[in-house]
KERO-807897 format. One line per 8 residues: number of its first residue (from 1); their letters; for each residue z, x, y of C-alpha. Coordinates in pm, whole numbers, plus 50000, padded with zeros to 5 digits. Layout:
BEGIN
NUM> A> Z/X/Y | ... $
This chain:
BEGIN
1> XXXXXXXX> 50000/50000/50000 | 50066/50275/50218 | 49762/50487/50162 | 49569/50149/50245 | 49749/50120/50582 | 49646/50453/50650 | 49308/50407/50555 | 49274/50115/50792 $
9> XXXXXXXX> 49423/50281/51100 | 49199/50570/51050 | 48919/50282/51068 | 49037/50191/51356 | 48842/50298/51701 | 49096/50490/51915 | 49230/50244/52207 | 49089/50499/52475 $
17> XXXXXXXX> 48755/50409/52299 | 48788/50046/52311 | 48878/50060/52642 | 48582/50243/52762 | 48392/50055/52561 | 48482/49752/52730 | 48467/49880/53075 | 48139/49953/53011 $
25> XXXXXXXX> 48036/49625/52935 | 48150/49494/53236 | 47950/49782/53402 | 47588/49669/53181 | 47701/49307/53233 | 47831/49231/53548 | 47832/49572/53789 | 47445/49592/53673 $
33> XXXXXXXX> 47332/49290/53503 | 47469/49041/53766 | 47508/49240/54058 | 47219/49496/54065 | 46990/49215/54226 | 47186/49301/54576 | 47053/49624/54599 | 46725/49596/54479 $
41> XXXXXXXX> 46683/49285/54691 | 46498/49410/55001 | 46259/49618/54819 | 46172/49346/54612 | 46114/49146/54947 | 45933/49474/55076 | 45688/49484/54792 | 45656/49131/54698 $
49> XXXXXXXX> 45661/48962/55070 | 45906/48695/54959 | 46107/48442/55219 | 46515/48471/55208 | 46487/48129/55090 | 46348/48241/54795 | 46561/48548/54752 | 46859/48290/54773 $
57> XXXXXXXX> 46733/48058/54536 | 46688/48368/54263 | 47037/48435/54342 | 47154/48093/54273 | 46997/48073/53983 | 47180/48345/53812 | 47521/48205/53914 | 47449/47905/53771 $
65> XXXXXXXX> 47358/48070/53435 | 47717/48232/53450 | 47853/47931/53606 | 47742/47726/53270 | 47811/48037/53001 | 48155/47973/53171 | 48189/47651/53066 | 48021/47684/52735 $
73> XXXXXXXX> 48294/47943/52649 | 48546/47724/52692 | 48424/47492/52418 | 48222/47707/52180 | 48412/47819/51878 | 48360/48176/51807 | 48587/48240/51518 | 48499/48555/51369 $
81> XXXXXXXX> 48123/48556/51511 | 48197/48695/51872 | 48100/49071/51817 | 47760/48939/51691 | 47744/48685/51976 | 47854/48962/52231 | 47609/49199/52103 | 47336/48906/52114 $
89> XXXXXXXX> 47394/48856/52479 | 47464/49219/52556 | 47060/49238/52473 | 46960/48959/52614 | 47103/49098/52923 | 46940/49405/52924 | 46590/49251/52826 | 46653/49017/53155 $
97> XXXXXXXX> 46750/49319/53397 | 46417/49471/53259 | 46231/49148/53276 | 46282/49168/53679 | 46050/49424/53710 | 45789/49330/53432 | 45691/48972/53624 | 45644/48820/53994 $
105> XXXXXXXX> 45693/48474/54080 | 45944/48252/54203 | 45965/48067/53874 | 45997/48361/53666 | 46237/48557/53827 | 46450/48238/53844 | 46412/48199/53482 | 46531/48542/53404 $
113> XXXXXXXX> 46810/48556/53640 | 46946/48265/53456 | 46948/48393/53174 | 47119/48694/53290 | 47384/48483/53438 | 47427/48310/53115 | 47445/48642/52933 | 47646/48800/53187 $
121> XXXXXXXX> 47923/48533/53137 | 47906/48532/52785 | 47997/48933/52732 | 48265/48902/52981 | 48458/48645/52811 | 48402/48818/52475 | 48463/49123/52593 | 48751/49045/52795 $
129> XXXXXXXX> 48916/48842/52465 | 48864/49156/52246 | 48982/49427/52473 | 49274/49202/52609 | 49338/49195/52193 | 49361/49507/52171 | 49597/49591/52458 | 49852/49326/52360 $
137> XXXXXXXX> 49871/49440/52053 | 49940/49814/52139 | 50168/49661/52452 | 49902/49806/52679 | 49885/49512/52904 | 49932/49685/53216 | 49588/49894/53135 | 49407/49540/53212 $
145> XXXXXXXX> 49325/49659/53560 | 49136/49949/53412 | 48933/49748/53232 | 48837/49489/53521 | 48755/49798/53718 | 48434/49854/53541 | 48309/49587/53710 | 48325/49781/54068 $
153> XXXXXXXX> 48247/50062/53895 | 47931/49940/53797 | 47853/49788/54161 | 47890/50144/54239 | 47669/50306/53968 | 47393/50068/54074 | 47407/50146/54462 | 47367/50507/54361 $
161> XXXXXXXX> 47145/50460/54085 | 46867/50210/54281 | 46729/50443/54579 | 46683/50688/54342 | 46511/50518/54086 | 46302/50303/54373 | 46197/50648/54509 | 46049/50779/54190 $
169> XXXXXXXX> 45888/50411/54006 | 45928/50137/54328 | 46164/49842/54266 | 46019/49766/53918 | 46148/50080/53788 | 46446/50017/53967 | 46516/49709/53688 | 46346/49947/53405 $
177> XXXXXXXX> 46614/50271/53538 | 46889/50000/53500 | 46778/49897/53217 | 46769/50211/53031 | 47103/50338/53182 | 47247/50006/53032 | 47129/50106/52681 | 47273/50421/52671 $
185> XXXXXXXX> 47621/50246/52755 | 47522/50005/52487 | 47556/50251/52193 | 47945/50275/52361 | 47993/49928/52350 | 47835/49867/52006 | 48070/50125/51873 | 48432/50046/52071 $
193> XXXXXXXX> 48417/49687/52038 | 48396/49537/51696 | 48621/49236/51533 | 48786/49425/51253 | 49049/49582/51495 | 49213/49231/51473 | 49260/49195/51131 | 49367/49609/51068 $
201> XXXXXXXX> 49660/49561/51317 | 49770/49245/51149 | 49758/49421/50829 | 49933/49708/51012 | 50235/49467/51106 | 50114/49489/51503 | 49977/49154/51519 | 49815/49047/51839 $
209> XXXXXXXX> 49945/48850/52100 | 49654/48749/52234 | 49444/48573/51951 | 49192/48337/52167 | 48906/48453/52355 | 48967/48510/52767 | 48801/48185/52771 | 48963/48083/53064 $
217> XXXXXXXX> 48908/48394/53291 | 48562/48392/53438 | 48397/48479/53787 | 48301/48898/53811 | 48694/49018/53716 | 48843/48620/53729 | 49089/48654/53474 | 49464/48651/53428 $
225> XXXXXXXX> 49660/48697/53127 | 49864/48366/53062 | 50171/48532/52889 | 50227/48756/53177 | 50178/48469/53401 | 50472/48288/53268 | 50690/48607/53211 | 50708/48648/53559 $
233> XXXXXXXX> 50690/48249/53599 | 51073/48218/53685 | 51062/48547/53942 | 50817/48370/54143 | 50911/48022/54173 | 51149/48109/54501 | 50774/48210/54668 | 50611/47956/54599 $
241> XXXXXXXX> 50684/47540/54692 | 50889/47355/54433 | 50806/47014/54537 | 50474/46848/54594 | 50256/47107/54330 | 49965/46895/54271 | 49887/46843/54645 | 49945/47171/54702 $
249> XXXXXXXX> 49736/47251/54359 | 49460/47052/54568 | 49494/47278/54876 | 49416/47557/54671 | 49156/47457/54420 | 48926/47392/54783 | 49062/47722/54940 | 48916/47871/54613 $
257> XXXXXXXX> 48602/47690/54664 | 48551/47830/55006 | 48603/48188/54849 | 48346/48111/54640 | 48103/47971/54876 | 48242/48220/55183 | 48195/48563/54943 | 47875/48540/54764 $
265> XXXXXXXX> 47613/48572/55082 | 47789/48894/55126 | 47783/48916/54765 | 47356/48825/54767 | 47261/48977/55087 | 47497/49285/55180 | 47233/49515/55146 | 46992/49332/55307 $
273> XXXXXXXX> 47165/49235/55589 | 47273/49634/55646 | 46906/49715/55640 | 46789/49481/55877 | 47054/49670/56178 | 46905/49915/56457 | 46927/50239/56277 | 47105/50150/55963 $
281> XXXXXXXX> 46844/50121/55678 | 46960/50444/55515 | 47343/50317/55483 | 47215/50009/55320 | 47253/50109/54943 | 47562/50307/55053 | 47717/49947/55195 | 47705/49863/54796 $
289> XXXXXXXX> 47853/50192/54668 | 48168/50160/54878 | 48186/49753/54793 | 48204/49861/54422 | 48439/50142/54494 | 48655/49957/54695 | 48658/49677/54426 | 48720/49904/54130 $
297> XXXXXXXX> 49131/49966/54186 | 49174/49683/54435 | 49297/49384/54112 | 49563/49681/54057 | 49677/49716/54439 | 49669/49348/54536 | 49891/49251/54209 | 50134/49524/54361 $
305> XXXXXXXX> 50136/49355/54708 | 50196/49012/54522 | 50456/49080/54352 | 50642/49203/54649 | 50522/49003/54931 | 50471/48731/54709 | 50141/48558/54621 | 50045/48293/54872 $
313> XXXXXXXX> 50092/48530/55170 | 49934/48817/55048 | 49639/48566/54948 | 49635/48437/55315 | 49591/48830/55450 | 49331/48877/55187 | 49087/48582/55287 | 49123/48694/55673 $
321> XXXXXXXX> 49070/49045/55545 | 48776/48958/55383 | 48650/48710/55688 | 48677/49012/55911 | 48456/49225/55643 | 48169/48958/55640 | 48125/48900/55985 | 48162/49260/56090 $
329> XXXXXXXX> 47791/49350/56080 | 47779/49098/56298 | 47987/49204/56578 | 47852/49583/56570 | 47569/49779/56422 | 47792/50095/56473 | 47767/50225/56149 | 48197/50303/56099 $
337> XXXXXXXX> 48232/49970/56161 | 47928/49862/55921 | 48081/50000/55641 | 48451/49939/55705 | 48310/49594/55685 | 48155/49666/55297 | 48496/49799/55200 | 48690/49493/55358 $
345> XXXXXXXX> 48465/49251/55160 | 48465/49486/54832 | 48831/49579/54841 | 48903/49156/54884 | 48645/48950/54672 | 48791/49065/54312 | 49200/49084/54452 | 49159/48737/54557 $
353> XXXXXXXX> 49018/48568/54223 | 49365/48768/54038 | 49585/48648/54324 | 49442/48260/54355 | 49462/48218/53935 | 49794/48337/53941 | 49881/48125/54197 | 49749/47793/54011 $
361> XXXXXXXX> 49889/47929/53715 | 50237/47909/53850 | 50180/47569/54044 | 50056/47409/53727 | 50262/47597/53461 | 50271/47334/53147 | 49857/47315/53259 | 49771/47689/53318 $
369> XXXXXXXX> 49440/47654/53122 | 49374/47335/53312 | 49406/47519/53626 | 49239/47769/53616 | 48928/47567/53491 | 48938/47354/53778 | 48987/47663/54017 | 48667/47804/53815 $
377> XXXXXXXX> 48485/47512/53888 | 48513/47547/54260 | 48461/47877/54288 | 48148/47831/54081 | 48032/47554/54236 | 48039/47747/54575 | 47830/48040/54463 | 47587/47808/54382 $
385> XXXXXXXX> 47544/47680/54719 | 47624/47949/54886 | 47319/48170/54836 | 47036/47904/54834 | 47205/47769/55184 | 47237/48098/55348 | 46851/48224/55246 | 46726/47892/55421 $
393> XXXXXXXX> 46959/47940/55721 | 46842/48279/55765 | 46459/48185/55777 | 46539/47876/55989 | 46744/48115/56238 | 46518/48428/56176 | 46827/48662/56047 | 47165/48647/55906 $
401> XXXXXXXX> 47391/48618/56190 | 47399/48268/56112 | 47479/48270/55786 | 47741/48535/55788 | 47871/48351/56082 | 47925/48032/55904 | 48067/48255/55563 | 48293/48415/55768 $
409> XXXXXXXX> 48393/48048/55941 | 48434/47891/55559 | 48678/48178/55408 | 48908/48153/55727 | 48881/47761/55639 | 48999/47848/55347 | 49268/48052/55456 | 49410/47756/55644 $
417> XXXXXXXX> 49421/47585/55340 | 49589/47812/55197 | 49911/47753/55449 | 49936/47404/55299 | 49977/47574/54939 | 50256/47847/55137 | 50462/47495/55284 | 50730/47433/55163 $
């Protein structure tokens, strides 16, 4: 019996590997996959002659795809079928990021940015519910963060990666370049992440706390570990209101919304809109470099805050921190103040999902899951919008003042929501 319990934690992949590995797939999935098209927007719109309608419309049509994978996650059984499924739509990703650059046409590129928001949501929850797994079950949880910081991580690899790969093969072999890089990570992910590490700790006596998928933590890093979130339940009820919780629930689910709707033309059009300033077209991929190195360690430092501010009001100074970053390039084309603005929005937009599910978590503790989907909704619902409106703004008004304007007018909306949740 011993020798076999030997045998099967040999078999095991070290937890340094797993976590890599799943860092990485946050990087192909959401820091490339779901995020590259920022970047390689305005040379797509150089080459191709495209309105920002359009451009908006392509956007939206990937966060719907991840908006619905979301959903379907939370139904779907995957039993003992979600390292095929992962690997399934870890392809299917990188087939749609190459796709970009293989076809023209409104219709197509909506098609395949669909699909790469579907897969993109799909290998976050999985890989998300098997890394989580693991960490539980070696009483890792704190190393989360590390793991949600591929996603900034990969941001940043794809602002560095796209300028260089535009100069050499133009903006289709920008997609190709990303492409390729995301295949190399693959064989990473195809080795770190597999569903036998489940069954060898519970044969090893270390079973798992965590035994569902992370069904119920979506959005580019939205995710919160439940059993945490009631740990600390009891240390946090003095911070937040303890009468009136589902009006105040209310007050937050549309705060969340606004996030969602206030972020993502930042999130679509950052690069864009820094290329379009007197004099700043050769910051505009770096705008996207410091947004996904500001985002990388900012889930870690905002948690920190939280806990010793306590939640609502550090949530309040991260939507005004973030309204400040969005309308920035507004008030100045100076480039200090430019890019402050990038790190603003990319050290805020991932902090406030972690902050705003905790938050609902705690004001609907006997309904956490319930929560949170509801939260998800709204946020989801407002990336939708939020692109398609802003691209048609921005060709009625010839620019994007007007729609980082009105972004920057919905998040501090939302932040005066978010007072009602802080009442007691």
């Amino acid at each position: 019996m011993r020798r076999d319990l030997q045998a099967r934690d040999k078999r095991a992949v070290p937890l340094p590997a797993v976590l890599s590995a799943g860092m990485a797939a946050l990087v192909v999935a959401m820091g490339i996959g779901r995020f590259a098209y920022t970047p390689i927007l305005p040379l797509m719109q150089a080459g191709e002659g495209f309105s920002e309608s359009v451009a908006g419309v392509v956007a939206a049509a990937n966060y719907l795809g991840y908006f619905l994978a979301a959903l379907f996650a939370a139904f779907f059984s995957w039993e003992n079928r979600r390292i095929g499924w992962l690997r399934i739509h870890l392809c299917l990703n990188l087939l749609t990021t190459g796709g970009m650059g293989w076809v023209s046409g409104t219709v197509w590129w909506v098609l395949i940015r669909f699909l790469s928001g579907w897969s993109s949501g799909v290998v976050f929850v999985l890989a998300s519910s098997v890394v989580l797994e693991r960490l539980a079950a070696e009483r890792r949880n704190g190393w989360a963060g590390m793991f949600y910081s591929g996603v900034g991580l990969g941001i940043a690899l794809s602002g560095l990666l796209v300028p260089e790969l535009a100069s050499l093969f133009g903006w289709r072999g920008a997609w190709w370049g990303l492409m390729f890089v995301g295949a190399v990570l693959g064989v990473l992910i195809w080795y770190g992440l597999r569903d036998e590490h489940a069954a060898d700790l519970r044969a090893m006596g270390r079973d798992p706390v965590i035994r569902e998928p992370a069904v119920h933590q979506h959005a580019d890093r939205e995710n919160i570990n439940e059993r945490d979130a009631k740990s600390r339940d009891s240390a946090y009820h003095t911070r937040l209101p303890s009468v009136s919780r589902t009006s105040r629930f209310r007050w937050l689910v549309a705060a969340y919304g606004c996030e969602g709707l206030g972020y993502i033309v930042s999130g679509t059009f950052l690069v864009a809109v820094v290329m379009d300033l007197p004099r700043m077209e050769a910051y505009g991929t770096w705008s996207w470099v410091l947004v996904g190195l500001a985002a990388a360690p900012s889930t870690l430092i905002w948690s920190w805050l939280a806990e010793r501010r306590g939640y609502v009001p550090v949530l309040i100074w991260a939507y005004l921190l973030q309204a400040v970053g969005v309308v920035l390039p507004v008030l100045s084309s100076h480039p200090a103040l430019v890019l402050l603005g990038a790190i603003l929005f990319g050290g805020t937009f991932m902090g406030i999902t972690t902050l705003a599910l905790t938050v609902g978590r705690l004001l609907c503790e006997h309904e956490g899951n319930r929560a949170v989907g509801q939260l998800t909704a709204a946020y989801g619902l407002g990336q939708i919008i939020g692109p398609a409106a802003a691209g048609m703004v921005a060709d009625w008004t010839g620019g994007y003042v007007f729609p980082l304007l009105i972004s920057s007018v919905v998040l501090l909306s939302g932040m005066g929501m978010l007072v009602a949740v802080r009442q007691r």
